[in-house]
N, C-alpha and C positions, 0 to 999 in steps of 0.2 A: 232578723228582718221580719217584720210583721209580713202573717198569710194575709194575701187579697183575696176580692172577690170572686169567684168563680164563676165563669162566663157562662149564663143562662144555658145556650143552646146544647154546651157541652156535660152539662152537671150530670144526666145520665150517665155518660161515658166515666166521668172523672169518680162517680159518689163509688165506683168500686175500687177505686184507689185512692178514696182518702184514708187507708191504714198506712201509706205513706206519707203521710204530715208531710206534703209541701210545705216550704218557705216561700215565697216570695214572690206569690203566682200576682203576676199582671191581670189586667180588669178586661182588655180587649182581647177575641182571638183574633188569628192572625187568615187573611186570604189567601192563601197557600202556604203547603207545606216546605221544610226544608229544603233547599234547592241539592239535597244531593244529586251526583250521574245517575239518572232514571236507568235505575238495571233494565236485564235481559226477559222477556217477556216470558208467561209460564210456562209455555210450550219450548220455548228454549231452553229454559231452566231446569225443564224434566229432560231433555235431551242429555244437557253438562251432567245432571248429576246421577245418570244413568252410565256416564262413561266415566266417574271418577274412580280411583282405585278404592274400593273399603277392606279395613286393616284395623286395630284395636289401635288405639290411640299410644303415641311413644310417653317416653320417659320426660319429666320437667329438668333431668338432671342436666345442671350444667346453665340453666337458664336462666338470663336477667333481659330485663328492657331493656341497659344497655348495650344490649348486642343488636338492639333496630333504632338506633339513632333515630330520634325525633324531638324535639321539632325543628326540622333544616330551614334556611332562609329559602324562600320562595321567589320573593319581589323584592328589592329595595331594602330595607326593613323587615318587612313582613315575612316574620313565618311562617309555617304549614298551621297551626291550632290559629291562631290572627286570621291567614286567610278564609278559613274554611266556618271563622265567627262572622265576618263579612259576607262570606256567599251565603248563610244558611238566615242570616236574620234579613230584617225589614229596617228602614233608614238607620242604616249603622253608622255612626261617624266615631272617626278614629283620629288619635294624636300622631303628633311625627312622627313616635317609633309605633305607629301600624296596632297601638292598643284600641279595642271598641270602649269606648266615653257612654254610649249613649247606643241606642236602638230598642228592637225589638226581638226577640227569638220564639219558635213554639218549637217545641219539644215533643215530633210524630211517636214515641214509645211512649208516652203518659199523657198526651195534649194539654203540655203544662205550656204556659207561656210566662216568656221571662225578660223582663225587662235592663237585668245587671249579668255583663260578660263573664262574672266572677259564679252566678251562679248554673254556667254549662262546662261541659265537660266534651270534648272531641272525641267521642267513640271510636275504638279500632273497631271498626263493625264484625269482621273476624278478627277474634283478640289475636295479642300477638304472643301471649303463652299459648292458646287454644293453634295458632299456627306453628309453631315450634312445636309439639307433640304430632303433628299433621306432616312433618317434612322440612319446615324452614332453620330445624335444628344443623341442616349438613348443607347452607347455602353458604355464602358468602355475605360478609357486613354488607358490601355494597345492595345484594338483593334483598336483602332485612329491612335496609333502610329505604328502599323503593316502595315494600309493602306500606311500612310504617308511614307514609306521607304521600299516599298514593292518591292524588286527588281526578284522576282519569275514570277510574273503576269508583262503584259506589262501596267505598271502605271506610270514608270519614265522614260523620255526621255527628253534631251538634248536637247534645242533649240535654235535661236535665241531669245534673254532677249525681246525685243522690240513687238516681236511677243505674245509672253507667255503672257507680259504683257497686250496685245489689248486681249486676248483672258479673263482673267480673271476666272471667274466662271461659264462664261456660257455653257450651254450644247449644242447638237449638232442640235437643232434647230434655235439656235441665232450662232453659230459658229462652222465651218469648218475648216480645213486646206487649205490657198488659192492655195497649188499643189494639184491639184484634183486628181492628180498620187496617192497620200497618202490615201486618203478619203476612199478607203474601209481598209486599215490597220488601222486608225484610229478609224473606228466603229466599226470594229469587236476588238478591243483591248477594246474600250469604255463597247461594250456589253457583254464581258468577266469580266471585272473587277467589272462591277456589277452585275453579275451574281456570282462571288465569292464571294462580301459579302453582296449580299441578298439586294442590294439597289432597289428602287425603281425606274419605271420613268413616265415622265409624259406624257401626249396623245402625244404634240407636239414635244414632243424628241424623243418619238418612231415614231411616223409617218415618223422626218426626220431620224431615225434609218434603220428604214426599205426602205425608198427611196436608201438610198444610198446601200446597202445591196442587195437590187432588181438589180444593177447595177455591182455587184461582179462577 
């Protein structure tokens, strides 16, 4: 897919991430961000992640995705990655079976915006290997798969595929959002969601937890 144009306002922002060779950047930005659950405010956020347990991260042994079943039917049709393409773009219209045809998307960890369903990716905003080393290794399927399609807490957002992909499973000490605009929504959503299900984190995740949180 041919690169578009890059939206005047945001080319500051973007010229330090074009060593990521977007694809397929739309020509308008978008009037607001993503509609994830507006996490927990910073002062809450240093509360939760002051009471979290810190513990060295466990073992991946034993671990696959599918032990957090996703993507479940939500609506009708629609499933959890469908819904969460609907809530997070701008005039999305979808076919019977609840695929997006058509819309808008932007992408708050790169202010990319994207015009094809094909090219975002639904973030476990805490991955769900990075949760499994945290505690979710000794839950039960059913609680895997609550994490995994959690659309109450901010856990799933909409992103550029390319990006989601470089990000992987790491936590917020190896990995950011590179709009630094985002970074405290990002931590206080991170230190929210595990603070709901009782995960753990490790020195260097909280340290860079709390750095970035210090700056809210």
């Amino acid at each position: 897919m041919p690169v578009g144009k890059v939206y005047a306002r945001r080319a500051a922002v973007l010229a330090s991430s074009a060593a990521l060779a977007l694809t397929g950047l739309a020509t308008a930005a978008p009037s607001a961000q993503a509609a994830m659950p507006t996490p927990v405010s910073a002062a809450t956020a240093r509360t939760y992640l002051a009471s979290l347990t810190v513990k060295a991260e466990g073992s991946l042994s034993g671990y696959s995705r599918d032990l957090f079943p996703h993507w479940i039917t939500q609506s009708g049709t629609c499933n959890t990655r469908e819904t969460v393409l609907k809530r997070d773009g701008s005039n999305v219209v979808t076919d019977s079976a609840c695929a997006s045809v058509s819309g808008s998307w932007y992408s708050p960890y790169d202010g990319a915006t994207w015009t094809a369903a094909s090219d975002l990716d639904i973030d476990h905003l805490v991955p769900l290997a990075e949760a499994w080393r945290s505690g979710a290794n000794s839950w039960t399927t059913a609680q895997r798969q609550g994490l995994a399609n959690d659309l109450t807490r901010p856990q799933l957002i909409a992103v550029t595929d390319n990006v989601n992909q470089s990000k992987g499973d790491q936590d917020p000490a190896s990995w950011l959002p590179s709009r630094t605009a985002y970074r405290c929504t990002y931590v206080r959503a991170w230190v929210q969601v595990k603070y709901y299900y009782k995960l753990s984190v490790d020195s260097a995740e909280k340290s860079a937890l709390q750095s970035v949180l210090n700056g809210c």
